[in-house]
FIKETOR-184839 format. One record per atom (N, C-alpha, C, CB): z, y, x; residue in one letter. Coordinates in steps of 0.05 Angstrom, whole numbers, plus 5000, padded with zeros to 4 digits. Glycine has a CB too. Example, Ala and Ser with C-alpha at 12.3 -4.5 7.8 and 13.67 -1.06 7.14 Angstrom:
515648865264A 515649105246A 515649345264A 518149115226A 514249555257S 514349795273S 515750015258S 511449885282S 
// end
This chain:
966462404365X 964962294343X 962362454338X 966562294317X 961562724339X 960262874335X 957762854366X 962163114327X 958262694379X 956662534398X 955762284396X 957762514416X 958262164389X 957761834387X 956161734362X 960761664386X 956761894342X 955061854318X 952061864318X 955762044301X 951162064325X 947462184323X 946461874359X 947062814340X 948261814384X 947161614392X 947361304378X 948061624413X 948761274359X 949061004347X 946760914329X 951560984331X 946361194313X 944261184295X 941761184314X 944461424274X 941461254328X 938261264346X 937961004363X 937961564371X 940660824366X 939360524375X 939760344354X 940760384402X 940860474324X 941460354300X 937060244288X 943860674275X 937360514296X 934160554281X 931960434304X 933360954274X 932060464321X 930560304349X 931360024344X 931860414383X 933159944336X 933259614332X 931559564306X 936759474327X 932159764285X 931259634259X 928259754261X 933059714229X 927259794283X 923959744285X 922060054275X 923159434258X 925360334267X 923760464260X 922560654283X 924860564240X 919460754274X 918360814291X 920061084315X 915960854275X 918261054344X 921361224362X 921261564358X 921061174405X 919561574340X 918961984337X 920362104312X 914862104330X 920661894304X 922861954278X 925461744283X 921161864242X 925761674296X 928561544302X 929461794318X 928661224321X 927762004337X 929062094348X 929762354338X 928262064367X 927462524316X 928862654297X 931262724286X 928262604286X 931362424271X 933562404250X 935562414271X 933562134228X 936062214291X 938562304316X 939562584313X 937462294350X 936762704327X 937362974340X 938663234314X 933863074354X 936663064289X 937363354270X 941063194263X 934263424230X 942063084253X 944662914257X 946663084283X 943662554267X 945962994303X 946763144319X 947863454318X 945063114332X 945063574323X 945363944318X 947263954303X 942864134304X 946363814272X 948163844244X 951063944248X 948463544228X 951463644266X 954763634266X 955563764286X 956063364269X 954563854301X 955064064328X 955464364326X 952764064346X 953064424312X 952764724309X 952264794282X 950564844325X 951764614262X 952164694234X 948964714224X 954065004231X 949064764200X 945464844188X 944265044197X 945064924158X 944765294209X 942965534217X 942465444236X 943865804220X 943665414261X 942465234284X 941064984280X 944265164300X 940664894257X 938864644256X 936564774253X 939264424234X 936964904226X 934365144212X 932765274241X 936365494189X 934765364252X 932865494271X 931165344288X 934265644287X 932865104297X 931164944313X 928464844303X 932564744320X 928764734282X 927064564277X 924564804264X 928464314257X 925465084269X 922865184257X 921565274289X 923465484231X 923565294303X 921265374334X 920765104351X 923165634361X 922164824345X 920964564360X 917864544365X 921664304344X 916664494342X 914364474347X 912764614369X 913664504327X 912264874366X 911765094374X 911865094401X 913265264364X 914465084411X 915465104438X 915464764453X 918865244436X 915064634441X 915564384455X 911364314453X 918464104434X 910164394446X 907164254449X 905464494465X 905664174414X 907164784470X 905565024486X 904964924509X 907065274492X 905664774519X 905864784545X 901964764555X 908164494555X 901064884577X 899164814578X 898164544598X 898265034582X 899864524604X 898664144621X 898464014607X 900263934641X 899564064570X 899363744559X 896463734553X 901463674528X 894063954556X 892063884552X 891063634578X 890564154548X 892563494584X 891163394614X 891563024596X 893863494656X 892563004573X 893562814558X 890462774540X 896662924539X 889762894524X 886962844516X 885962714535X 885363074510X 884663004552X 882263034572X 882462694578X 882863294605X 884862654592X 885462404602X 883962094582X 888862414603X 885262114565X 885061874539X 881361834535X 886862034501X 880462104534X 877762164530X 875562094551X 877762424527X 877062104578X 875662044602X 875561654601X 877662204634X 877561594601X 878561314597X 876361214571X 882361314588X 876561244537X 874461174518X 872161214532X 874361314494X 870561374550X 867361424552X 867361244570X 865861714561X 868961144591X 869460904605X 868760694602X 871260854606X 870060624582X 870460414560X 868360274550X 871560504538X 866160574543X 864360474521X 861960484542X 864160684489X 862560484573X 859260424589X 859660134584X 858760514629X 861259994588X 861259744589X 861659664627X 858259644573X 863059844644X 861159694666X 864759594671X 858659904697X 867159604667X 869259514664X 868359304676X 870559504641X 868059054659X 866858834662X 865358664686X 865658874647X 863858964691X 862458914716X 863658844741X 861059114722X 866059004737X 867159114765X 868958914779X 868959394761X 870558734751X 871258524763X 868958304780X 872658404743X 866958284772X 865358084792X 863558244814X 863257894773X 863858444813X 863858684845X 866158634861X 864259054838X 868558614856X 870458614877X 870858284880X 873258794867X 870058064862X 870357754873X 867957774889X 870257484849X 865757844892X 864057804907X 865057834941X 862157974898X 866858004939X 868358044962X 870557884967X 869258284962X 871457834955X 874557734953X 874757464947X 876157874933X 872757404938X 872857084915X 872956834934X 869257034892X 873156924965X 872056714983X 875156684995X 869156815008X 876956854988X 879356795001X 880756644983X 880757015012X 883556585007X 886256444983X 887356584956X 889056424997X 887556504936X 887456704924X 885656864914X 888356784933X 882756784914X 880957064917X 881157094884X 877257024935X 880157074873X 880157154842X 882357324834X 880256924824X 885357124841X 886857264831X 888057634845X 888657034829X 887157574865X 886657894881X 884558014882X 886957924908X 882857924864X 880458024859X 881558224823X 877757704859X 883958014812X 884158114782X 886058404790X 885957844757X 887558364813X 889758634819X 889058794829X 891958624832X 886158824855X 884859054865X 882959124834X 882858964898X 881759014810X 880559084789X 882059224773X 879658904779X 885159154772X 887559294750X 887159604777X 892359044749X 887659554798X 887859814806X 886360024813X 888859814819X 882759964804X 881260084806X 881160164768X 879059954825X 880659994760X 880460154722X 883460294726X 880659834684X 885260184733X 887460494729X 886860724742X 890460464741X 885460734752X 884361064766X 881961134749X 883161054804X 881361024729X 879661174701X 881361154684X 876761034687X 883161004675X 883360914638X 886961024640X 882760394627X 889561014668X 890461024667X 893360964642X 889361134678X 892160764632X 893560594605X 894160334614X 891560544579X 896160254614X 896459874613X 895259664602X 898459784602X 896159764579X 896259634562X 892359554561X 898059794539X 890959754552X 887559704557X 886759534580X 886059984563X 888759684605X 887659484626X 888159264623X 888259514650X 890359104620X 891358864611X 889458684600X 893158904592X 888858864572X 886958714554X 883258664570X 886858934522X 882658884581X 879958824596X 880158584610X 879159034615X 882058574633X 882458374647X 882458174640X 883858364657X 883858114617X 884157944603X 882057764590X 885458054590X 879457954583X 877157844586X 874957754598X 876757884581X 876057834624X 873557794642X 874657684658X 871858004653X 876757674675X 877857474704X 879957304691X 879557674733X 880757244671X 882256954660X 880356724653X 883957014630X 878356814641X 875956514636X 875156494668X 872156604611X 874456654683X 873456554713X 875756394730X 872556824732X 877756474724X 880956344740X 880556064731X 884756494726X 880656064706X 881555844695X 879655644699X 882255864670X 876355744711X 874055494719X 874755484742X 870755534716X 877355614768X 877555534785X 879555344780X 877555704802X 880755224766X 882555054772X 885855284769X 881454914804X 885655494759X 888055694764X 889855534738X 887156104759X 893055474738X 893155454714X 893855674693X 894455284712X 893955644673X 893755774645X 895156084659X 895855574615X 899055964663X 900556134663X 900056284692X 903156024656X 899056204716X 898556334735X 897156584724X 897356194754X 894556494709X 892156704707X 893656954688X 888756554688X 894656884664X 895457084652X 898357284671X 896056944621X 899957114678X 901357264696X 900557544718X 902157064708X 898257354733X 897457574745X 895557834730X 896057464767X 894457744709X 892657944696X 894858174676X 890157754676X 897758034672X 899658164657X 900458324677X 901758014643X 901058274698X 901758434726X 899858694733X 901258214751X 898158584731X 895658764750X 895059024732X 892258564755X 894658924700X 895359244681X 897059484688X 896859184654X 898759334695X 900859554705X 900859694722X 902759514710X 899159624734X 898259854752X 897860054749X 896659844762X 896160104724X 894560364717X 896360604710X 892760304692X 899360514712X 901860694696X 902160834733X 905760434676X 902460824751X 901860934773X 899761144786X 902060784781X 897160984787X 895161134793X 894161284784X 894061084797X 893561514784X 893061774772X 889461684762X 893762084798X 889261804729X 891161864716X 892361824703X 891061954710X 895661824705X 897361664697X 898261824673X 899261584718X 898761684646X 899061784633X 903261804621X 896561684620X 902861674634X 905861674642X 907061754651X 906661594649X 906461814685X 907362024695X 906162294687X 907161974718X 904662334667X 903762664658X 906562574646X 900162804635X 907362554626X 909962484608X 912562554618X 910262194603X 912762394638X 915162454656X 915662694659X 915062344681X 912762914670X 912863114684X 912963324662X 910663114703X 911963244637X 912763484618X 915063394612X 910963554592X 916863224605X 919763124598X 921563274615X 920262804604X 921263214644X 923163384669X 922563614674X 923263294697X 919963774668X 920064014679X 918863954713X 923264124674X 917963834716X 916363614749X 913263764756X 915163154737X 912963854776X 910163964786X 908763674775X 909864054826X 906263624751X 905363504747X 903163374774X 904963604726X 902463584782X 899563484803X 900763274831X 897863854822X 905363474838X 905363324857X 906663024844X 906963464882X 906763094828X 907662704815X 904962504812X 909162704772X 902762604802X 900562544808X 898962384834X 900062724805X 899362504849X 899362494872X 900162294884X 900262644880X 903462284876X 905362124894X 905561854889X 908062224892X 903861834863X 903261534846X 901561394861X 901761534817X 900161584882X 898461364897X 897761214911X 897661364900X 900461244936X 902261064945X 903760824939X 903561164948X 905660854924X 906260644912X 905260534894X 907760654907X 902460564880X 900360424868X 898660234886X 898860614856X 898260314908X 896360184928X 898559984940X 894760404953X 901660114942X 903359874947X 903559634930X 905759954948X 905159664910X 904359464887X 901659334899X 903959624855X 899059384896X 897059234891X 896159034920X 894859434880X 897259174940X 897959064965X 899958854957X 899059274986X 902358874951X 904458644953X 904358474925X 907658794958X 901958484903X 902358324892X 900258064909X 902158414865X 897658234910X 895358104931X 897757894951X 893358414955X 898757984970X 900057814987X 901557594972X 901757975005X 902957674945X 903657504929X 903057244923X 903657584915X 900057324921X 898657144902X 896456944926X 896557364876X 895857024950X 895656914966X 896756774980X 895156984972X 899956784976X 901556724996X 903456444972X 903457045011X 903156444960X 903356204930X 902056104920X 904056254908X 898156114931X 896155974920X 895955724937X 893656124919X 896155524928X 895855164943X 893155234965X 894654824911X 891355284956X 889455264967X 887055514970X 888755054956X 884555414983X 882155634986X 881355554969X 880255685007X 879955754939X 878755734919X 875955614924X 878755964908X 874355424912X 871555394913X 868655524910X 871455274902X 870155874918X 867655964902X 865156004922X 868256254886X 862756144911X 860856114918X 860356264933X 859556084906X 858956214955X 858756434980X 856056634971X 858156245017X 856456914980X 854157144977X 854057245000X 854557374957X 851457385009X 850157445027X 851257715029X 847457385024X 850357825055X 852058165059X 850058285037X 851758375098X 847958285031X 846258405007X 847358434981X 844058245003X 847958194979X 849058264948X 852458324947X 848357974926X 853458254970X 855358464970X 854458794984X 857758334988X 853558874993X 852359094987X 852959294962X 850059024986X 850559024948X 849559114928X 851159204899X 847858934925X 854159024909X 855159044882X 857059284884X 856558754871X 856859394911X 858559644909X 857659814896X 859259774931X 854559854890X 854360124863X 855960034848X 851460194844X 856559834841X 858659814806X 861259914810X 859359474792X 862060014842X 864160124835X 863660424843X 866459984846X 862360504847X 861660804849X 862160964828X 858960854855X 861860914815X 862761134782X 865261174788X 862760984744X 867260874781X 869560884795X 870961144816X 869060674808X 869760974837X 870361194859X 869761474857X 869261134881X 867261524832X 866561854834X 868761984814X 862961944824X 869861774790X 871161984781X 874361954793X 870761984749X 875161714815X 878161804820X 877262094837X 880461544841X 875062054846X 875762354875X 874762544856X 873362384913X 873562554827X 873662864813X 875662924800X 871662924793X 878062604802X 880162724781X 882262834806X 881662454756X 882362654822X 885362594840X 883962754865X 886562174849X 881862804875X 881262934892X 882263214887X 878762894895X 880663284877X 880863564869X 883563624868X 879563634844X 885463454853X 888163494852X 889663604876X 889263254845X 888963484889X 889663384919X 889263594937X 887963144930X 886963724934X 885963874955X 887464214948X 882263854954X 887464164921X 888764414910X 885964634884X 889864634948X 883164384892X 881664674888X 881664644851X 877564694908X 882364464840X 883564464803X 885564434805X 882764254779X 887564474773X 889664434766X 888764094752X 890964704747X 891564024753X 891163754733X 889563814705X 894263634724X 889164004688X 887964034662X 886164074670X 888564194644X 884764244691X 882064264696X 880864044711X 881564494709X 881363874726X 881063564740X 880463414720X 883663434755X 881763394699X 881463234678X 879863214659X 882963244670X 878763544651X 876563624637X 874563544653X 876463894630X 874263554678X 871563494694X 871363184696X 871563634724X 873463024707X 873962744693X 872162694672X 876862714681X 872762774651X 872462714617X 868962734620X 874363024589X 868563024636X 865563124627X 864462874646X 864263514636X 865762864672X 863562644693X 863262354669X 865662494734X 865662184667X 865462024651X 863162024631X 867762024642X 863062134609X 860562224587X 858262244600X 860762524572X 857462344625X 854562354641X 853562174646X 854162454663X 855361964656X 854861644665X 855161494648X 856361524685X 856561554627X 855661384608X 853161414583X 857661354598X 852261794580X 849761754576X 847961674596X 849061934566X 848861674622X 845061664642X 845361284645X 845061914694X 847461104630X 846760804637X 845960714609X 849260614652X 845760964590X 844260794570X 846860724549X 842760484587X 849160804558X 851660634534X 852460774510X 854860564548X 851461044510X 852161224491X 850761214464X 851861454502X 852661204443X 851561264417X 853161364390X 850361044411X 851961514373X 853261594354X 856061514348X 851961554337X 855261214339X 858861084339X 859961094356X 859660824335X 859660974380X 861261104401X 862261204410X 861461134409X 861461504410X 862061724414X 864061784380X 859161884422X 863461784363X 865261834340X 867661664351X 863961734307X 867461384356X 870461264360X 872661364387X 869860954364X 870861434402X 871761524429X 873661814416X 868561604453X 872561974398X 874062254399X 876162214374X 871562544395X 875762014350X 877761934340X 880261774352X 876761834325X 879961604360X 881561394388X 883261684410X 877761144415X 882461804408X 882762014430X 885062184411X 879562194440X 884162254390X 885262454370X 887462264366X 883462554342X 887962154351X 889761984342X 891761904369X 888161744327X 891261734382X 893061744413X 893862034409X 890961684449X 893062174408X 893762484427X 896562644405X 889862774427X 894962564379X 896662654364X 900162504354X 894762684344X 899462224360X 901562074361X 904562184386X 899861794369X 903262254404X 904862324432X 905862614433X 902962294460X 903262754410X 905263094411X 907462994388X 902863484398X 907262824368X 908862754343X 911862724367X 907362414321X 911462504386X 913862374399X 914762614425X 912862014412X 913562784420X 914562984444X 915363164429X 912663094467X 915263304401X 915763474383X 919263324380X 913263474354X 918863134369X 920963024368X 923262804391X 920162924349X 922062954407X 923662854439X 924363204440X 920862664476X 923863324433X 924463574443X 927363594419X 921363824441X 926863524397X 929563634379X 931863434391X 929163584337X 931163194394X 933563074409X 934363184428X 933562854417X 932763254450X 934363434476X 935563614476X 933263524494X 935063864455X 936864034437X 939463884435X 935564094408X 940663664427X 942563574411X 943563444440X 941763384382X 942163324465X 942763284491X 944463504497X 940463264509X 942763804506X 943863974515X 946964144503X 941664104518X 945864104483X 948164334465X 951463974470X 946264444407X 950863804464X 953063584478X 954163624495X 952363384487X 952163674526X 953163704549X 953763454564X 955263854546X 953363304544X 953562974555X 952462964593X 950662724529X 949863034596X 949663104619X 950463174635X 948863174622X 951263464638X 952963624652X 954863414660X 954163854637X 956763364633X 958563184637X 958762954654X 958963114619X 956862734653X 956262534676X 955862604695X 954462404676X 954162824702X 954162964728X 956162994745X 953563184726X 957363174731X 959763234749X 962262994752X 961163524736X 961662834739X 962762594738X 963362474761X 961462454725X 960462394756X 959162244792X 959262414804X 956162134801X 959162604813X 959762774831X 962262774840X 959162994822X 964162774822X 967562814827X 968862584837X 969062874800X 967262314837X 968162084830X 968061984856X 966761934810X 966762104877X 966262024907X 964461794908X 968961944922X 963261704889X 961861454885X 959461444909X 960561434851X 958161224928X 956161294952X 953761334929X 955761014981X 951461384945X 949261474927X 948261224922X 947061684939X 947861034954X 947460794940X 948260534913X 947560734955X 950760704909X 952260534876X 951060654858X 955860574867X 951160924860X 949660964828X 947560934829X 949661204812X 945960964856X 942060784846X 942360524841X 939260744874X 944160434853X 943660114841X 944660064810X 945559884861X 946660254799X 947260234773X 944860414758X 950360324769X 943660474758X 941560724755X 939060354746X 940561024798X 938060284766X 936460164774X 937059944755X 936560134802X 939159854754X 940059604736X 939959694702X 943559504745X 940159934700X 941360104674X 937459994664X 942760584680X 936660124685X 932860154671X 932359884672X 929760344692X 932759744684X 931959374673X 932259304649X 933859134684X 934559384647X 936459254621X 934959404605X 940159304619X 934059704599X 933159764578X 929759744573X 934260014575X 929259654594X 925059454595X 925059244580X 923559274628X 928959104570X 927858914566X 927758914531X 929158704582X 928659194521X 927559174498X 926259464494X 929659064477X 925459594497X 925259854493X 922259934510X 928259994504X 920660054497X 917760204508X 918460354525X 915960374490X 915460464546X 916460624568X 916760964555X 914060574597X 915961004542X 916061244522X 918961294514X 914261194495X 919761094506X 922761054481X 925061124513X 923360544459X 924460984537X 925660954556X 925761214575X 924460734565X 924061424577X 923361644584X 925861854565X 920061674578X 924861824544X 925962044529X 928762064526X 924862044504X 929861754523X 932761744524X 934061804548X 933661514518X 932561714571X 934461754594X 933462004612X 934761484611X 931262074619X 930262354625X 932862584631X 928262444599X 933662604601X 934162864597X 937262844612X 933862964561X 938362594612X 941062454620X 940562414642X 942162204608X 938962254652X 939862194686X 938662464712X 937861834696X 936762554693X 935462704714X 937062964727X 932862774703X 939863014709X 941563204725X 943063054748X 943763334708X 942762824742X 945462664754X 944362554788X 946362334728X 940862544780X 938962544811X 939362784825X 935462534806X 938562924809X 938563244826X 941963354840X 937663524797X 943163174823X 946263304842X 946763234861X 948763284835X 946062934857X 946162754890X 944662804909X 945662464891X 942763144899X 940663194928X 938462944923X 942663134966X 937462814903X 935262654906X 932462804890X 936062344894X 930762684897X 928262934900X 927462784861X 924562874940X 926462954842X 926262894824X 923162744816X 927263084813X 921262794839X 918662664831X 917962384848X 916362894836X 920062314866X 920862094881X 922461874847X 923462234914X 924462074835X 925661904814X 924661814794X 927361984804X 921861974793X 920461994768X 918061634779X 918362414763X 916961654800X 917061414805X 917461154808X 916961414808X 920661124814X 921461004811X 921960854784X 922661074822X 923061014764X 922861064732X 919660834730X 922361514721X 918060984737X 915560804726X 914760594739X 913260934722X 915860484759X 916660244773X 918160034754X 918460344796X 919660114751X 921659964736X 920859924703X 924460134739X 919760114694X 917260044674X 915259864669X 916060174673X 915259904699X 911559664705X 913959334697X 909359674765X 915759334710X 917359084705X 917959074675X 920059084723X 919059214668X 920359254639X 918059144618X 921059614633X 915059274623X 912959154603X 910658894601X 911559344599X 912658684626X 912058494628X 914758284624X 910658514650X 917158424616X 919358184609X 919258134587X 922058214614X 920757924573X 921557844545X 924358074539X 922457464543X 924558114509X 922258004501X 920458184478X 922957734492X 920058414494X 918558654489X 917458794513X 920258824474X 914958604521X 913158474556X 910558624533X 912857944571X 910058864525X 908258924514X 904358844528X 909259204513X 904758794550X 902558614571X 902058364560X 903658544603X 903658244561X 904657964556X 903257874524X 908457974557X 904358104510X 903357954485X 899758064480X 905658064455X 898658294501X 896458304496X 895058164507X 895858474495X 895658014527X 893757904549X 893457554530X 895557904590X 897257434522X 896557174509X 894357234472X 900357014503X 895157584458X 892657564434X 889857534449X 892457864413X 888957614468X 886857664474X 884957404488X 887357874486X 887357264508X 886357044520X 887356744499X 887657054555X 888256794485X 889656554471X 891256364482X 888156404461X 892256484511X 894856304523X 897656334511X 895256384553X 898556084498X 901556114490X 903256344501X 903055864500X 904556554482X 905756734500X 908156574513X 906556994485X 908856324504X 911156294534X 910456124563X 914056104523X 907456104557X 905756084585X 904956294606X 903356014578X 905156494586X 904656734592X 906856924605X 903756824569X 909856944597X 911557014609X 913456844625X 912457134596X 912356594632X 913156344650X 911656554674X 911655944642X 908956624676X 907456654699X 908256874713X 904756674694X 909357114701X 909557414712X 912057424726X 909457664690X 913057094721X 916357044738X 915757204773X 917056554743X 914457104785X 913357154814X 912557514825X 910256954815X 910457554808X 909657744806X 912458004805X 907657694783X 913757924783X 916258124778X 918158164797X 917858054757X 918457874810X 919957884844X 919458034857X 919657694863X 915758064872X 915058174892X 915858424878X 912158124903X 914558614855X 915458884851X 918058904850X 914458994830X 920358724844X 922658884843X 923658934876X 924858714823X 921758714894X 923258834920X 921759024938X 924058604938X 919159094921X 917559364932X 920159564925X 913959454913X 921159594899X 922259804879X 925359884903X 923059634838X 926259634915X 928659604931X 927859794956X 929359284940X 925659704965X 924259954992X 923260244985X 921159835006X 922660324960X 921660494961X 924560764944X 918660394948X 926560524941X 929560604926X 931060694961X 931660244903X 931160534978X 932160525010X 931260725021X 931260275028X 927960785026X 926561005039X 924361145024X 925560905062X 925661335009X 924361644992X 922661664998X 925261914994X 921961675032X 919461815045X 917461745040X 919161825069X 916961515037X 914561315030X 913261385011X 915061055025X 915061524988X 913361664954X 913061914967X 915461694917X 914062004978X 914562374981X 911462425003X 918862495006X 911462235026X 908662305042X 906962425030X 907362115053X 905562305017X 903262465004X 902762634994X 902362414994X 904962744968X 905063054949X 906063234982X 908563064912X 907363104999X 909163335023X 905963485035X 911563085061X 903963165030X 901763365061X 900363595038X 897863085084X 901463585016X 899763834993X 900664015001X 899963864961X 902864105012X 903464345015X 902664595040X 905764305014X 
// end
């Protein structure tokens, strides 16, 4: 009881809508309570804070948010989708693989979904829809293609993961970028390979395709000052990120987009995000206290371990476990609860923990496009005004192809592991 109690109340309070940094609190202090009594609560809760926000990578959480707002406010977002149709717009499909190579280039600045979602949302759903795309196709793929940005560094998600597990942040970083370019590969084939026909669009000359590659040069200069550098070894993720943040601000004063307000909303927007996530990591930290001192872990561990079970049963129960909880539960809420629980239970079976941590946000990217808490879904139908059940009719397809990327990359490890391996 002194277990089962402090988890009942924390999906008691997650149903009744209360927010997840004080649902997870009240759990955790409940918990300790009944475990170890009031001095061990007292104590905890006077060194949580303290010890759970020291860490020094979480400065890579700002830097990040901050690089992403100065982004934001050049305006060339916008642009970039009709830079990559200029290329693309002539094939099957072209728009709509024009909206998923665009989700996966803004996720290598803004590294948020949910934003990407909504950009997209404004700029390649009115062009779909003058091709003849219907309603639920366009939002489907543009609910899809957000998700990207939870992969490609910088991912703000996987920074999360990596302070949650205790995970070399840079090689999780890293390893997102593989199976980000996968995804955006196999939705592309997706969407080409289910479009009736060749779109009507308008043919451009090698010139102005040329031409429209400056619009993605910023782009490209700040993934190789964030993820380069990462990569090569010569910054840490906090220092990559600060240079991120500073390149971002240069280009957006030298195009003219910078101003007072702007800049005030950019570092408030920034503050607020930032401070929201140390709130839910302060208080992800007193629940894991109430994890550890349980043993609940340990306990499953050695469980499965004892149980002779093949490795392939518990990934597939693993795998099924994180569906089921995408389909009501944030990728945050979803991290914190199971992190601290499954991630002994990877490491016993000999599975590599920044391969799992991918996977994890795989199954996320699915999770925030289902019903019926598809957090994509409902920003892409406020934003475009498509019925949201037009809207989660469309991401039917899309969710296929990723769940059977998620099956290959669950089969063969190596495929995430290549890239953080050649860092060494």
């Amino acid at each position: 009881m002194d277990i089962v109690l402090p988890i009942l109340l924390l999906l008691v309070l997650l149903v009744l809508s209360v927010p997840v940094a004080l649902s997870l609190a009240l759990a955790g202090v409940v918990g300790i309570y009944m475990l170890k009594g009031l001095p061990s609560l007292i104590g905890i809760l006077a060194t949580a804070p303290k010890s759970s926000l020291s860490s020094y990578e979480l400065l890579t959480i700002p830097m990040f948010i901050l690089m992403a707002e100065f982004t934001g406010m050049s305006g060339i977002s916008g642009n970039l989708f009709r830079a990559v149709s200029v290329w693309a717009g002539r094939l099957k499909g072209g728009l709509g693989i024009s909206t998923v190579i665009t989700g996966a280039l803004f996720g290598a600045v803004s590294g948020s979904s949910t934003a990407a979602a909504a950009t997209l949302a404004r700029t390649s759903i009115p062009a779909m829809l003058e091709q003849d795309y219907s309603a639920r196709t366009a939002a489907g793929i543009v609910a899809m293609a957000g998700t990207i940005a939870m992969l490609i560094p910088p991912s703000v998600a996987l920074i999360f993961y990596g302070l949650l597990s205790g995970t070399n942040i840079s090689l999780l970083l890293i390893a997102g970028i593989v199976p980000g370019l996968l995804v955006t590969l196999v939705l592309s084939v997706t969407i080409w390979a289910t479009t009736a026909s060749r779109a009507d669009a308008p043919r451009h000359s090698w010139s102005e395709r040329l031409a429209s590659l400056w619009v993605a040069l910023p782009f490209l200069g700040l993934f190789g000052a964030v993820t380069g550098l990462i990569y090569t070894g010569i910054a840490t993720p906090v220092e990559s990120s600060a240079i991120g943040a500073m390149a971002a601000l240069v280009f957006t004063v030298a195009n003219g987009s910078c101003s007072f307000d702007g800049l005030k909303k950019a570092f408030v927007n920034t503050c607020t995000v930032t401070a929201m996530i140390g709130l839910i990591i302060v208080c992800a930290q007193i629940f894991g206290y109430f994890i550890t001192m349980s043993g609940i872990a340990r306990s499953l561990a050695a469980a499965i371990s004892g149980a002779d079970v093949p490795i392939w049963g518990v990934m597939t129960v693993i795998v099924l476990m994180y569906l089921f909880l995408g389909l009501f539960l944030d990728l945050i809420s979803i991290l914190i609860l199971t992190v601290p629980v499954m991630l002994p239970v990877v490491q016993q079976l000999g599975l590599d923990p920044i391969w799992f941590g991918i996977v994890i946000i795989l199954l996320a990217e699915i999770g925030i496009v289902t019903p019926p808490v598809g957090m994509n879904v409902f920003v892409v139908s406020s934003v475009s005004g498509i019925p949201l059940k037009e809207c989660f009719a469309g991401v039917l397809k899309p969710i296929l192809a990723v769940l059977l990327l998620v099956i290959v990359l669950v089969i063969w490890p190596g495929i995430t592991l290549w890239l953080p391996n050649t860092m060494h």
